[in-house]
C-alpha positions as CSV (number, residue, x, y, z in Angstrom):
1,X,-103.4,69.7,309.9
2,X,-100.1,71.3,309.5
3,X,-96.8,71.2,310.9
4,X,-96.0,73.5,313.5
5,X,-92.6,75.6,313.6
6,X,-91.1,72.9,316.2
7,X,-91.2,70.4,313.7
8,X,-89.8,73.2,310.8
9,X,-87.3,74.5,312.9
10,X,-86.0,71.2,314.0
11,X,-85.5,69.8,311.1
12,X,-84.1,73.3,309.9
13,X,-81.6,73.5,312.7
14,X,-80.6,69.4,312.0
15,X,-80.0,70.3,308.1
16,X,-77.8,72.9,309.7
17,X,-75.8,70.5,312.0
18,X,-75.5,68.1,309.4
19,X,-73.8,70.6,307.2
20,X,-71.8,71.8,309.5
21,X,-70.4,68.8,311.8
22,X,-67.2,67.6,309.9
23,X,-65.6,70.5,311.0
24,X,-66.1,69.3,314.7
25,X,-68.8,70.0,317.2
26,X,-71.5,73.0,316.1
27,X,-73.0,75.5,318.9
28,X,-76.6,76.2,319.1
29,X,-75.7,80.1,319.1
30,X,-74.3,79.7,315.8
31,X,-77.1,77.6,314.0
32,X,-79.4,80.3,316.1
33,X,-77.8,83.5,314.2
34,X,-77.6,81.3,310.7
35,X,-81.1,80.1,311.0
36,X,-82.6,83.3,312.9
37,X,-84.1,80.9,315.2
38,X,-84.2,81.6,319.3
39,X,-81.3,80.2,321.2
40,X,-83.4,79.2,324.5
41,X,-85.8,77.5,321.6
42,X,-83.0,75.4,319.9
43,X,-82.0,74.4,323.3
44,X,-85.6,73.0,324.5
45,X,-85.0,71.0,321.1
46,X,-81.7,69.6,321.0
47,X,-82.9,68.2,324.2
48,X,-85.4,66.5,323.2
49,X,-83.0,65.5,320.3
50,X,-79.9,64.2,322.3
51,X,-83.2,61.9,324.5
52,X,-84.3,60.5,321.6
53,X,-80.2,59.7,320.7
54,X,-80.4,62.0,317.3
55,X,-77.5,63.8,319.0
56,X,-74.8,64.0,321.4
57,X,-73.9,67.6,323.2
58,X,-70.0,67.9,324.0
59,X,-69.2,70.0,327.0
60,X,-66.3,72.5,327.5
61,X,-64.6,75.1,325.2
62,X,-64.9,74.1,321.5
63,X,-68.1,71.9,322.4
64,X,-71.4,71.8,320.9
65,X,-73.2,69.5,319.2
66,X,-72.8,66.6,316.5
67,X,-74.6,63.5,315.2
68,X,-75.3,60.7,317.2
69,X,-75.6,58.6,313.9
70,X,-74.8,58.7,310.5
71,X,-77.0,61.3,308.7
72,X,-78.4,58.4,306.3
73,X,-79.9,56.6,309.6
74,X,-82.2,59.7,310.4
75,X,-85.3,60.7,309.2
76,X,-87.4,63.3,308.8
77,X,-90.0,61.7,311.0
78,X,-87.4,60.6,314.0
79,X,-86.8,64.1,314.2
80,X,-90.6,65.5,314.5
81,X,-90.8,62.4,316.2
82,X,-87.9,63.5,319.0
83,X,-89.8,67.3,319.3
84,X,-93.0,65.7,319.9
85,X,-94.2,67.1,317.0
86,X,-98.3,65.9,316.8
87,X,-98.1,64.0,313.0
88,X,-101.6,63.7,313.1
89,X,-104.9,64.6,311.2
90,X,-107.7,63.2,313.0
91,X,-109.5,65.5,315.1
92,X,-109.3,62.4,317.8
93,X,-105.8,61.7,318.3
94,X,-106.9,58.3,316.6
95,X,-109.1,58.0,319.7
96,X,-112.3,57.2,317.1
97,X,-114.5,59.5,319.5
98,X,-114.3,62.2,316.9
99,X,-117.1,63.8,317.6
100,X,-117.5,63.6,321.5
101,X,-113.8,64.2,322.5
102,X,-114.5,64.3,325.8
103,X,-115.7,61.2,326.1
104,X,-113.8,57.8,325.7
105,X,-116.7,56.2,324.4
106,X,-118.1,58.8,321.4
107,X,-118.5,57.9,318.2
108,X,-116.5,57.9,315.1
109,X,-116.9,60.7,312.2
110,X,-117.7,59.5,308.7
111,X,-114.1,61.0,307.5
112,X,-112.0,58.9,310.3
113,X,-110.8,57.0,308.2
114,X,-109.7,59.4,305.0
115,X,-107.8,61.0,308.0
116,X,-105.8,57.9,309.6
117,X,-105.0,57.1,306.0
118,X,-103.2,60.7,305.2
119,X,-101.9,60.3,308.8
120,X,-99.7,56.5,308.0
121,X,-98.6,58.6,304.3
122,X,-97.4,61.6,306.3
123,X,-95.5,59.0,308.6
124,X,-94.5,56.9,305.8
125,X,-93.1,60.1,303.6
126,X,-91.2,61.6,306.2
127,X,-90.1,58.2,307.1
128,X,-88.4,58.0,303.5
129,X,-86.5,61.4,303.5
130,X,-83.2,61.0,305.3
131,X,-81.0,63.6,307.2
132,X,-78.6,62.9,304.3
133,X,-81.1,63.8,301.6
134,X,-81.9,66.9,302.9
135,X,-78.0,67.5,303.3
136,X,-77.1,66.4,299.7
137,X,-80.5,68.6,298.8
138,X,-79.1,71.8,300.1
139,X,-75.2,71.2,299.0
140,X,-76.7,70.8,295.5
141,X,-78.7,74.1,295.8
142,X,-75.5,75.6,296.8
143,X,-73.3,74.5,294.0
144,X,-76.4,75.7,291.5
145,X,-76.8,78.8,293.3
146,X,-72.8,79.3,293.4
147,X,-72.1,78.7,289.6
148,X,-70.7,82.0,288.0
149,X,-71.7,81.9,284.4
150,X,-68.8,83.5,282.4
151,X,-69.8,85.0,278.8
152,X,-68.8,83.5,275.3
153,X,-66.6,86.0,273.7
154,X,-67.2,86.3,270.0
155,X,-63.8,84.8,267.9
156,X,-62.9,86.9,264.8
């Protein structure tokens, strides 16, 4: 199981937004260039976002897109979640017909259950990490990265 680049470059792009947003609304094309992610992809994503309420598009000159809450109130997992991002390590679909898929009535593998487990942690981790984590995350990696070390001159 791993997470596809719909769920990376949602969350990506949202990070982006995020950062962004307090200097009013941002436009796809300009998280597309910063994050060297398609354009007509972004847009298949932000509307699945602004569906799920994650955002809110505003139309006309100097429009774009912004928060629909408070960066603390989403999660990682609302936004794989909005992109319909499978979170999911069974080879069922928690179906329990593991090793006949194409029947509804097959039985269960012996490793069903290792699987649903890692499947409610994955939900329950990205459940924990806010928008605003990731936000303070990257400002932080910013200011570290941005930090211009000045040298100690010898006194006589």
């Amino acid at each position: 199981m791993r997470l596809t680049t719909k769920g990376r470059f949602a969350v990506t792009a949202m990070i982006d937004l995020a950062l962004r947003q307090d200097k009013g609304p941002v436009t796809l094309s300009a998280i597309s260039q910063r994050q060297e992610i398609s354009l007509s992809y972004l847009e298949q994503l932000f509307g699945k976002l602004r569906r799920h309420e994650i955002v809110d598009s505003v139309r006309g000159p100097g429009g774009g897109y912004t928060l629909a809450r408070r960066p603390e109130d989403v999660t990682v997992a609302d936004i794989i979640i909005a992109v319909d991002e499978p979170l999911d390590a069974t080879q069922c679909g928690g179906k329990e017909n593991c090793h006949s898929p194409g029947h509804e009535h097959g039985t269960r593998c012996m490793t069903h259950d290792l699987w649903s487990t890692l499947n409610a942690k994955m939900v329950e981790y990205l459940d924990s990490v806010s928008l605003k984590d990731l936000v303070d995350q990257q400002r932080q990696r910013t200011a570290e990265h941005n930090v211009v070390l000045m040298p100690r001159h010898a006194t006589a």
